[in-house]
Structure formats: structure tokens, C-alpha cells
Steps between C-alpha positions, in 0.01 A plus 500: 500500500515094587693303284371207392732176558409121337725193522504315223555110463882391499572421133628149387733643212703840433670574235753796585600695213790656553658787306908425434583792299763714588264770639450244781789609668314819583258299735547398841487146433621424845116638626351298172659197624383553871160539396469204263699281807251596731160512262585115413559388877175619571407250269408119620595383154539666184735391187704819374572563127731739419530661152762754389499736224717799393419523119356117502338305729685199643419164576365448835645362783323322754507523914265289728448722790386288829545478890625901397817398382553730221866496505571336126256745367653824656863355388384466158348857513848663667726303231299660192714715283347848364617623115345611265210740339130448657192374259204482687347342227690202513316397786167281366350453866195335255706174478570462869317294717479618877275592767678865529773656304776713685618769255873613667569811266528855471223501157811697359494393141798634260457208172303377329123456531441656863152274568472248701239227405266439781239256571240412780763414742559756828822625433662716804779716367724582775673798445837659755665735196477865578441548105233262417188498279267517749225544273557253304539199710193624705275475177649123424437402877139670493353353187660143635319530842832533657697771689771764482776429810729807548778396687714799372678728737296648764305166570478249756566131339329332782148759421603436085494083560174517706353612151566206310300326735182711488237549226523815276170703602321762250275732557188368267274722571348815727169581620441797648150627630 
């Protein structure tokens, strides 16, 4: 079977939406920081906004990326602080304005309403938990045009960052005679 590979055009904006609930410190945030550190240096230019959330979503922080120095960015990611429950459905992704949205989470919900609000907006979850709702964050990033990363054990980060800068490919269709 060949797989089918597209590169898609280097986005002006992300917004990275990044989970900060407690059940963050069960990800390997040292491979979700290596990924996102090498995904924007790829990039010529891009600005970065970053939004937390734990049981609300914060206020976003912004991060011009250029010349692939990423190094405020990646700071700002290290020094955030994980507490508290998860609500996924604290996240309105509707209200964001970006070329591509990188969802950082396990899709573990445990209050509130557990639904994130999507919109037309490629969001790429990227996912390094062991425990994770796989299923979950696959349906947000295929109904968004985006793409599932798993980074989780097992993986190679370097294979796992390649994907954010390929098109997701479905099978449409099948003819056979």
C-alpha cells in the first residue's frame, strides 16, 4: 500500500491550545515541546498564540516566531503551571482566529461540559499521554480538516513533526472493476 504524502502551505497564525490541568503531568511535555520548537522553525514566519485552559480558557499570549528563534515561546510553554480538573468544553476554538490550531491535550475530560466547540479552522491535536482519548480528538481534527499527531511512547518525534507539515489525506472514494 503507498501512502499518500501532501505539503501544505506554511500557516501565518497558530493558536496552540494547550491543556494545564493537572492530568498534564502525565504527558511527556518535554517531546510536546520538541515538536512544537521544531514545527515553528520550519516556519519562515508565523505569529504564535498560545491559549491555556484547565476548567477555563485563558487569555492568550502572543509569540512572533521568525529567523526560527522560538526561544520566548518554548520558555513561556516550559514555565506553565498544571492544576486543576480538565473541561474540554471550555475551549470555544469558534472565537479564535488562526490559520491552524494546535490542540496539546490528552481529550481526557473529568468537569464539566466535556465538548469542545469547533469551527472551520484545522486544528492538529497532538497527543504523547499513554491514556488519551484517541477517539475523540481524531473526530475534532477530522471534521476540522486537520490531523491527529501521536507523539506518545513508542513514536519517533522527528516522523510525529513531519506530520504537521503535510496535508491530512482521505480515502474519498474506490472504484473497482
Amino acid at each position: 500500500l503507498h501512502e499518500l504524502k501532501a505539503e501544505k502551505r506554511d500557516p501565518e497564525t497558530i493558536a496552540i491550545l494547550r491543556d494545564k490541568s493537572l492530568s498534564g503531568l502525565r504527558r511527556n511535555k518535554k517531546r510536546e515541546l520538541e515538536l512544537i520548537k521544531n514545527y515553528v522553525q520550519s516556519l519562515k514566519k508565523v505569529q504564535v498564540n498560545v491559549y491555556t485552559c484547565n476548567i477555563r480558557m485563558g487569555e492568550p499570549r502572543s509569540f512572533p516566531v521568525s529567523g526560527g528563534n522560538s526561544n520566548a515561546l518554548i520558555s513561556y510553554l516550559q514555565s506553565i503551571t498544571y492544576d486543576g480538573a480538565t473541561q474540554l468544553g471550555a475551549m470555544d476554538l469558534t472565537s479564535i482566529k488562526a490559520d491552524e490550531m494546535l490542540l496539546v491535550t490528552d481529550g481526557l475530560s473529568n468537569y464539566g461540559n466535556e465538548e469542545i466547540r469547533y469551527g472551520k479552522t484545522p486544528v492538529y491535536a497532538i497527543v504523547t499521554a499513554a491514556s488519551a482519548n484517541y477517539a475523540y480528538l481524531d473526530f475534532i481534527c477530522s471534521v476540522t480538516g486537520g490531523k491527529m499527531i501521536n507523539a506518545g511512547p513508542g513514536t519517533d518525534p522527528a516522523v510525529a513533526g513531519n506530520s504537521l507539515k503535510q496535508l491530512p489525506v482521505s480515502l474519498l472514494s474506490w472504484n473497482a472493476d
